[in-house]
Structures are given as C-alpha cells and as structure tokens.
C-alpha positions as CSV (number, residue, x, y, z in Angstrom):
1,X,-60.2,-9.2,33.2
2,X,-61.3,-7.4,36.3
3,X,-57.5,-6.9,37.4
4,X,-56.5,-5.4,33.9
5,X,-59.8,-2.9,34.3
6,X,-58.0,-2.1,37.9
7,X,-55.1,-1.4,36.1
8,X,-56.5,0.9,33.7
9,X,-58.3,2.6,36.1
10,X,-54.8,3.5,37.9
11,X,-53.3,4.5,34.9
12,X,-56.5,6.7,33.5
13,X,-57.0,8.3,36.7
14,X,-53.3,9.1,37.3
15,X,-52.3,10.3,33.5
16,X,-53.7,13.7,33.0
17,X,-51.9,14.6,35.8
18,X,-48.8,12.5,35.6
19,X,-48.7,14.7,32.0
20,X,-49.0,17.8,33.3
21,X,-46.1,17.1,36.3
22,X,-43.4,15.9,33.6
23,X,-44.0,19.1,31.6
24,X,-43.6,21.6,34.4
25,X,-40.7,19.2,35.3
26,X,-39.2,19.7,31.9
27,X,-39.4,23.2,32.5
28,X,-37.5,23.5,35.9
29,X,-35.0,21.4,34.5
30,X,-34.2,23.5,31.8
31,X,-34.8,26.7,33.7
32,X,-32.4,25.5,36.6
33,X,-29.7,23.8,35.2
34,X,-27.2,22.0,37.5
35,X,-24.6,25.2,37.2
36,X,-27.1,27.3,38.6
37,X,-27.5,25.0,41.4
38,X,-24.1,24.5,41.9
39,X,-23.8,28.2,42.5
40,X,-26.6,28.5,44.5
41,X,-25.1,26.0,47.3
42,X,-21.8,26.7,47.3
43,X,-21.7,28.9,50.9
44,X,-21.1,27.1,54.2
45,X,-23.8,28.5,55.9
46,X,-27.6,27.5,57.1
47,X,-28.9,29.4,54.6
48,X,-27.4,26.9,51.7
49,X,-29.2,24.1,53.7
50,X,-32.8,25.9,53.1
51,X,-32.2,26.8,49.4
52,X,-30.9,22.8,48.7
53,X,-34.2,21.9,50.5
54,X,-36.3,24.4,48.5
55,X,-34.5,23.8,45.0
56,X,-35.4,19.6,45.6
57,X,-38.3,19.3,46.9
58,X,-39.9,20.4,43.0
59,X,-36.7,18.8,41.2
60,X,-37.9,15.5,39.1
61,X,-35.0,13.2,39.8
62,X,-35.7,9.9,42.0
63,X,-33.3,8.9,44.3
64,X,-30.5,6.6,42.3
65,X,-30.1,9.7,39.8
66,X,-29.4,12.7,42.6
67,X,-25.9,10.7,43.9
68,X,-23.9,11.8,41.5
69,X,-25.8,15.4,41.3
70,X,-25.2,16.0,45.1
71,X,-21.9,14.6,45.2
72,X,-21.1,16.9,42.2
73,X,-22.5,19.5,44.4
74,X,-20.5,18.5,47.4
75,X,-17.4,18.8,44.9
76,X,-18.1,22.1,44.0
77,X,-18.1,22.9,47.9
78,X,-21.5,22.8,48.8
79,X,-21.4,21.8,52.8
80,X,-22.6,18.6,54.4
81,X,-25.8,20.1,55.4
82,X,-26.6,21.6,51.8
83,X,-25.5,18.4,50.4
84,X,-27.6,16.2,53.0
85,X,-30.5,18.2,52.0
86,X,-30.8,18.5,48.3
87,X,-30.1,14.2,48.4
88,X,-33.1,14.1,50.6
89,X,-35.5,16.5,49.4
90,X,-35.3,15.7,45.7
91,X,-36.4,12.4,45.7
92,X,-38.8,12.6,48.5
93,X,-40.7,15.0,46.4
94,X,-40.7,16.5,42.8
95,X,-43.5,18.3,40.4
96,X,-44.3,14.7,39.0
97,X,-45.1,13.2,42.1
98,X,-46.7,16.1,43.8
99,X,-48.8,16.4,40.5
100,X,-49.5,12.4,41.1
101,X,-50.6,13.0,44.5
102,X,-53.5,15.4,43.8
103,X,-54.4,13.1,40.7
104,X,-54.9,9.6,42.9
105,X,-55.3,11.0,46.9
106,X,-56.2,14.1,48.0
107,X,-55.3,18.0,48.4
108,X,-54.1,17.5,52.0
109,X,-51.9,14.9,51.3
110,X,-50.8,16.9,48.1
111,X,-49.6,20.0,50.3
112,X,-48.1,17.6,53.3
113,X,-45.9,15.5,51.3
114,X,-43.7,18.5,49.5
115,X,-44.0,19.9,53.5
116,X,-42.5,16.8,55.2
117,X,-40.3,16.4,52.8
118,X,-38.6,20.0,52.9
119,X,-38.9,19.6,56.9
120,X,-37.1,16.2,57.3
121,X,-34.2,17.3,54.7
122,X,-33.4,20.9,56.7
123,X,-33.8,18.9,59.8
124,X,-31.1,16.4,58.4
125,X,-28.6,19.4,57.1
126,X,-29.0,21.0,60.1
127,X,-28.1,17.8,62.1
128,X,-24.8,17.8,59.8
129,X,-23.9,21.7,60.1
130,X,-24.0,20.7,63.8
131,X,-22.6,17.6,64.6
132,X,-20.7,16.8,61.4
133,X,-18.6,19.8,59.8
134,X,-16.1,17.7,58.7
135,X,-14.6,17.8,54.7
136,X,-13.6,14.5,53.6
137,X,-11.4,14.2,50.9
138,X,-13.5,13.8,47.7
139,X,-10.3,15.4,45.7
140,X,-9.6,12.4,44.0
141,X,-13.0,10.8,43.4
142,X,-15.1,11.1,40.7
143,X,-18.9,11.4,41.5
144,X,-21.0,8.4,40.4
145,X,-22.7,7.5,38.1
146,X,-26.3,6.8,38.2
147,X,-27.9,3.4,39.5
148,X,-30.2,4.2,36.7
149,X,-29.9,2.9,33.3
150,X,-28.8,6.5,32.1
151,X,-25.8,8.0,33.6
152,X,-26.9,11.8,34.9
153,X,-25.2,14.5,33.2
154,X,-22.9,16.2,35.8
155,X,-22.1,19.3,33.7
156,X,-25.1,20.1,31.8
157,X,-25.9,23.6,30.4
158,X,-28.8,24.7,28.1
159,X,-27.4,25.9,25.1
160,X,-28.4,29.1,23.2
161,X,-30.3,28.2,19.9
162,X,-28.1,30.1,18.2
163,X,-25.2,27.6,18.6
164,X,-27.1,24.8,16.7
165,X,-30.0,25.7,14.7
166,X,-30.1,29.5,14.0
167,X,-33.2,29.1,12.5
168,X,-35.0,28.2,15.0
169,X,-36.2,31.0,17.8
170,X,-35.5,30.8,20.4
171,X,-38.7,30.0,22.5
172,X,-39.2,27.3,20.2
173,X,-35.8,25.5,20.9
174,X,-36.5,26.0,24.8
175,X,-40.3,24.3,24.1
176,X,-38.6,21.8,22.3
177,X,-36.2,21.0,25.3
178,X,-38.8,20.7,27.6
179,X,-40.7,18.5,25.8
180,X,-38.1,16.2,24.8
181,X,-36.5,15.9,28.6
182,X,-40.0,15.6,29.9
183,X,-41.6,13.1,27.7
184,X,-38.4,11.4,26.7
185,X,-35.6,11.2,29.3
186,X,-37.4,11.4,32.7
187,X,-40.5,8.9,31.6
188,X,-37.6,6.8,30.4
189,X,-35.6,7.0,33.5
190,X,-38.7,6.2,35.6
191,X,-40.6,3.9,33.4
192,X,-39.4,0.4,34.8
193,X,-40.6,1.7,38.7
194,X,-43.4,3.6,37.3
195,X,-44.9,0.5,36.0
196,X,-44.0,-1.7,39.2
197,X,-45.6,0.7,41.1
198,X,-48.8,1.2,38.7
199,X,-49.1,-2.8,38.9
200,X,-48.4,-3.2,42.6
201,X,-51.4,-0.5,43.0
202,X,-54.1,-2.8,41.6
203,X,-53.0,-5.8,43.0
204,X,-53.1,-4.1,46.5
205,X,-56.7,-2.4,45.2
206,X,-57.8,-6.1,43.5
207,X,-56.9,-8.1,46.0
208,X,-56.8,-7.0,49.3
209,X,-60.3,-6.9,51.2
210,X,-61.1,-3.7,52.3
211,X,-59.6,-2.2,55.6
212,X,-57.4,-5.3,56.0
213,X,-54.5,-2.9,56.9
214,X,-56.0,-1.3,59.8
215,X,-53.7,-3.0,62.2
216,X,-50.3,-1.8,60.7
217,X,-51.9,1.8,61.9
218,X,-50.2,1.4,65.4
219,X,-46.5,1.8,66.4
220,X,-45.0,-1.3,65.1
221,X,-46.9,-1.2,62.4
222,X,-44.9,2.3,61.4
223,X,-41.6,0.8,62.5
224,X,-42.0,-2.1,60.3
225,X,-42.5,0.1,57.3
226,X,-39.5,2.4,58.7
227,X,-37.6,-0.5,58.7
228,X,-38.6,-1.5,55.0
229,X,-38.5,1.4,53.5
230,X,-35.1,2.8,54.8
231,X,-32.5,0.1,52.9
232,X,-35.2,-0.8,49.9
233,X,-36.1,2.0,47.3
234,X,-39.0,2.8,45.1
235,X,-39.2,6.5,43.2
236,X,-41.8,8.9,44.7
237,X,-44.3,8.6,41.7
238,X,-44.3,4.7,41.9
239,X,-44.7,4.8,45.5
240,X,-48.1,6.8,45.3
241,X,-50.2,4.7,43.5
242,X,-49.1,2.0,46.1
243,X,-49.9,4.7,49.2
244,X,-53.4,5.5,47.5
245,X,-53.9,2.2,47.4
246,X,-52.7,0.9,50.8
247,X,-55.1,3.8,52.6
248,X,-58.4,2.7,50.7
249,X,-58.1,-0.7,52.3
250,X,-57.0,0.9,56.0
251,X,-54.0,2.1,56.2
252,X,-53.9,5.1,58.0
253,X,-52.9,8.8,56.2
254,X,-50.1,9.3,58.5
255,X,-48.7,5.4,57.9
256,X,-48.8,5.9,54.3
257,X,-47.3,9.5,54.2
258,X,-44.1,7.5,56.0
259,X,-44.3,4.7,53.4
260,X,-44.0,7.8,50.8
261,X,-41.3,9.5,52.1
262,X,-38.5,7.0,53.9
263,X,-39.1,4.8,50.5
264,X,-37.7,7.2,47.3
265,X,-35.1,9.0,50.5
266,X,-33.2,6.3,50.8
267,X,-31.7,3.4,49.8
268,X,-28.7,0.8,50.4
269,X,-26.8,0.8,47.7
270,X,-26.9,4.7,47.4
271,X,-26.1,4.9,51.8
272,X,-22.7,2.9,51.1
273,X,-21.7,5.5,48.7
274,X,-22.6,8.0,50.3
275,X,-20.0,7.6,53.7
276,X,-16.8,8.1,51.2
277,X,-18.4,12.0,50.7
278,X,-20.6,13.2,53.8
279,X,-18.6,9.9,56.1
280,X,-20.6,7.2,58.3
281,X,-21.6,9.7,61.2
282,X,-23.2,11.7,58.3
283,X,-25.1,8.8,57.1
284,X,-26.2,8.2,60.4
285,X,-27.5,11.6,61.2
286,X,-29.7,11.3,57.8
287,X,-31.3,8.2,58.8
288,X,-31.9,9.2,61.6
289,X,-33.4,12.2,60.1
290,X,-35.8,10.8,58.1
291,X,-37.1,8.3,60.0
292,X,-37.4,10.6,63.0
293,X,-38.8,13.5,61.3
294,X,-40.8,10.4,58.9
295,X,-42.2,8.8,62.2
296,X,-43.1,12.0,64.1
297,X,-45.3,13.5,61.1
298,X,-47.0,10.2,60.4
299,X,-48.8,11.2,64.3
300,X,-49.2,14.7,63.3
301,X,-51.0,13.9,60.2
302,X,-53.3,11.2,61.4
303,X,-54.3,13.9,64.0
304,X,-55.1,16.5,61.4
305,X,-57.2,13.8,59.5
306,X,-58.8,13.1,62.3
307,X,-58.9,16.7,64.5
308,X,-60.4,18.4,61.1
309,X,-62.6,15.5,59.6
310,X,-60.8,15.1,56.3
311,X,-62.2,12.9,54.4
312,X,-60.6,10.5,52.6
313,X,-61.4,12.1,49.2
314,X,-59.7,10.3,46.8
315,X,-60.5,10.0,43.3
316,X,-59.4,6.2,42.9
317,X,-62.3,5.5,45.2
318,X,-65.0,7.2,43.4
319,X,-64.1,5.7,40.1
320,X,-64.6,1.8,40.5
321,X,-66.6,1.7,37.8
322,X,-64.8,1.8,34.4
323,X,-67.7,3.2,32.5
324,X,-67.3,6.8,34.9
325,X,-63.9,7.5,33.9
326,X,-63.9,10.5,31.5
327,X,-63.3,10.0,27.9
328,X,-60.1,12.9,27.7
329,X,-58.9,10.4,30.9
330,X,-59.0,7.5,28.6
331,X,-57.0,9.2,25.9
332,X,-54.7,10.8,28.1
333,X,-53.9,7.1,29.6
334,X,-53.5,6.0,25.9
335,X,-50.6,8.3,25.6
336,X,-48.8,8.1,28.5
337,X,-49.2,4.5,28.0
338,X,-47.7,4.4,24.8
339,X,-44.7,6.4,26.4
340,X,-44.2,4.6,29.5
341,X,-43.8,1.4,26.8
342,X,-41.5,3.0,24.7
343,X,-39.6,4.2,28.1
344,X,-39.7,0.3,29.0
345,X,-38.4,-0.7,25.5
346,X,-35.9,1.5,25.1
347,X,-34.2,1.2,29.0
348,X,-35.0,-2.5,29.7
349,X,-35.8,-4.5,26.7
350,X,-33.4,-3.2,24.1
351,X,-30.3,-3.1,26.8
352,X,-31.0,-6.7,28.0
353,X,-31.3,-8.1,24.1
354,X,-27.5,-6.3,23.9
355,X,-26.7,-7.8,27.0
356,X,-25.6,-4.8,28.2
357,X,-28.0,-4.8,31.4
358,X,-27.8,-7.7,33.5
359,X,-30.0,-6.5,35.7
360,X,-32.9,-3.9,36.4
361,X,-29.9,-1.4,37.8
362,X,-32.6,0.6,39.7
C-alpha cells in the first residue's frame, strides 16, 4: 500500500506539468513540421550545426524515433555536424521533459539540462565539421524506421483545413492537431518507458534508505553511469523521475544531470545504424562527445550547487505525505493516468494479443 501511495505521489506531482509539456509539444510539432526542418539544415556550414541544436533541444521525440528523422535530414543534405546535432539534442531534451524537470526537481536543474544538452550536441557537430567531412553514400538507403512501435512519418506536412473539412476554421483544425498529436501519438509513443520510469522512481524513493548513493558521487561512480548509460536507453521524461529520485537519497546534482543526458542520447541499437550514414569515426566523435561534454558538466554543476548554496528544492521531497498533494494534482494525475493506459493498451497490449510485437521494440 505504501509503495502504490509512492507511486501516486510520482504521478500526481509530475502530471500538471507533464500536461502542459505535451501540449506546447503538440504545438511545435505542428508549427515546425519536418519540411521546414529539412530546409532549415540543408547548408554545410557551422551555422546549420547551431540551428539543428536549437531546433532539438525543445522537439518531443526520444531517441529511437529521431533515426529515421536525422537520417532523413542527412538525405536531404544536411552535413554530418547538423545531422550529429539534431540526433543528440532532441532526445537529450524536449518541452515534455524540460516541463517534467521543473515539475519533480528544481529551476536550476530545469534551465541546465536544455543547456547541456544544446552544448554537448554543437560540441559533437563541431567535432564532425572538423575531423569528419566525409559524405557516405546514403543514395541507396532508405532511412529507418523507428525502434518505436509507430514508424515516424518521414514526409509529414500539416495540411490546410480546407483540403478536408471546409467547415471547419481554420484555428480549430490546427487546435485539433495539437491536441490529438500531443495527447494521442506522443503519450502513446512514450507510454511503455514513461511508466518504467514512473515505477522505477518509487521503487528507488520506497526502497532505498536515504543518502545510500552518496558514494557513486566520486569519479568512478560517474564513469560507471557513463558506462551504463551510453549503449542502454531510457527517453528523457522516464529518466527524470528516476534522477529526482536517485538525488533525494544522495546522488549528487551533477551525477544525475549525467544519468539524464548520456541515457535518452544514446543507445546501441540506434549507434550501429548510425555508422552506414555519419560512418564509425562519426560515431566515435559523438560518444565521445557526450560523455566528455556529459562528464565535464556533471563537475561544473555540482560546483554551482555547492558555490551558490542551492538547495535541493524539490517538490517530490516536500510532498511525502499523500494527504498535501493538491486536489487539481489528484485530478490532473487521474487523466494523464487514464492516457498513459490507453497509450499502454493500444502500443503494447493490443500488438502483443496480434502477435504482431514480439517484443517491447523500445
């Protein structure tokens, strides 16, 4: 009983906010559709490498679902360095997991994490205009499809209203979009990590005595979690409630902050396809990126924490009692709960009783 009460807690504190960052994600989405994007990276030059970095880091897709985008990009002739950085600033970061942040840590960590993120992915396209300028041949490959359940749309445009229900105005068709992307695909495409990562919170929170994780604060400690989070993936909203938790029982800002950000960057699955488009030196250069970038800010931030007095403000600490959770917290969990289940029926359960999933394809 005590755990589930955890669990709630997680879910209440988190879905007010966790509302609010799928909407505005809605709204980029349909306000920057992958055309414009394309366009926007399609120069060789440095400057391509900061816009891909600064169109991500707000973009709501996790790291199985940009592939196909960035190699669609890469197709359209977007450079190695543009490419490199869009594929590592998107999932590092996006409105749903900044909005997260602020919702179950802090407003330092809120700002820092978008930050890091757009640092370690211009640090990695610059690293590729420099030291690898070479075009592979992607002239006869198709770009991927998602290791997400739903395949991402590599050509998607929103259409005018007037091309399907004239009736409708046009403000209304755009709200109705938004909505429907926001509270239907993308909860849908992140519910099965969402959850893992909601559960794996309270379990961490429920279980583990309280500043147990001090020790993993030093440098081993952060090359251990480099070294786990770079070929295993978890999606930047399921990996917050886990960071919020692993800080409240010790682990230092600058640890977690390097849990948030090597986790959703990369994975293996995604690295191996990668080396047919950007090749294995270009891998290279964005894991070495990451982590370096990763390792290096985990120090600065513990400094700031500790320089400036920060306190550890977070809201999941002030709220272990069930009964101080606001009531609109309560129904704003009820909701998102109800659409994080149908997410989970409609990509796991139903797929599985077809038997066309044989496995969690995250």
């Amino acid at each position: 009983m005590e755990f589930l009460l955890a669990l709630w807690k997680y879910i209440a504190i988190s879905a007010p906010y966790l509302l609010l960052g799928f909407f505005i994600a809605g709204l980029i989405k349909i306000l920057v559709p992958i055309e414009k994007v394309k366009i926007m990276l399609g120069k060789k030059n440095l400057g391509s490498i900061f816009k891909a970095a600064i169109i991500g880091v707000p973009l709501p897709l996790c790291s199985c679902s940009v592939v196909p985008t960035a190699i669609t990009l890469k197709k359209a002739g977007a450079n190695n360095g543009a490419t490199s950085a869009f594929l590592i600033a998107t999932p590092e970061s996006g409105i749903d997991s900044i909005s997260m942040t602020y919702g179950m840590m802090d407003l330092p960590m809120t700002i820092i994490r978008p930050v890091a993120a757009f640092l370690s992915a211009v640090v990695a396209g610059i690293g590729q205009y420099l030291f690898n300028d070479k075009e592979y041949d992607t002239s006869n490959a198709a770009a991927p499809k998602s290791c997400c359940s739903k395949k991402v749309p590599e050509k998607e445009e929103v259409k005018s209203c007037c091309s399907s229900k004239k009736s409708v105005k046009k403000q209304d068709m755009f709200l109705i979009k938004t909505i429907k992307y926001a509270y239907g695909d993308l909860i849908q495409d992140v519910a099965f990590w969402m959850t893992i990562g909601l559960i794996l919170g309270a379990i961490i929170d429920f279980l583990i005595p309280a500043d147990f994780l001090t020790m993993a604060n030093g440098t081993m400690g952060r090359l251990i979690i480099l070294g786990i989070g770079i070929p295993f993936y978890i999606c930047a909203s399921a990996s917050t409630p886990i960071a919020a938790s692993l800080m409240l029982k010790g682990l230092s800002p600058g640890a977690a902050l390097l849990f948030l950000l090597v986790g959703p960057a990369t994975n293996i699955t995604n690295l191996l396809v990668l080396q047919k488009y950007i090749g294995k030196r270009g891998v290279f250069i964005n894991i070495l990126s990451i982590g370096g970038v990763a390792l290096l800010l985990s120090y600065v931030v513990d400094f700031l924490y500790t320089f400036y007095q920060w306190p550890l403000d977070f809201k999941l600490g002030h709220s272990h009692d069930h009964g101080l959770i606001p009531w609109w917290q309560h129904v704003s969990a009820v909701i998102f709960s109800l659409m994080l289940l149908r997410g989970l029926i409609v990509e796991e359960v139903i797929p599985r009783i077809k038997g066309e999933k044989k496995n969690n394809g995250k």
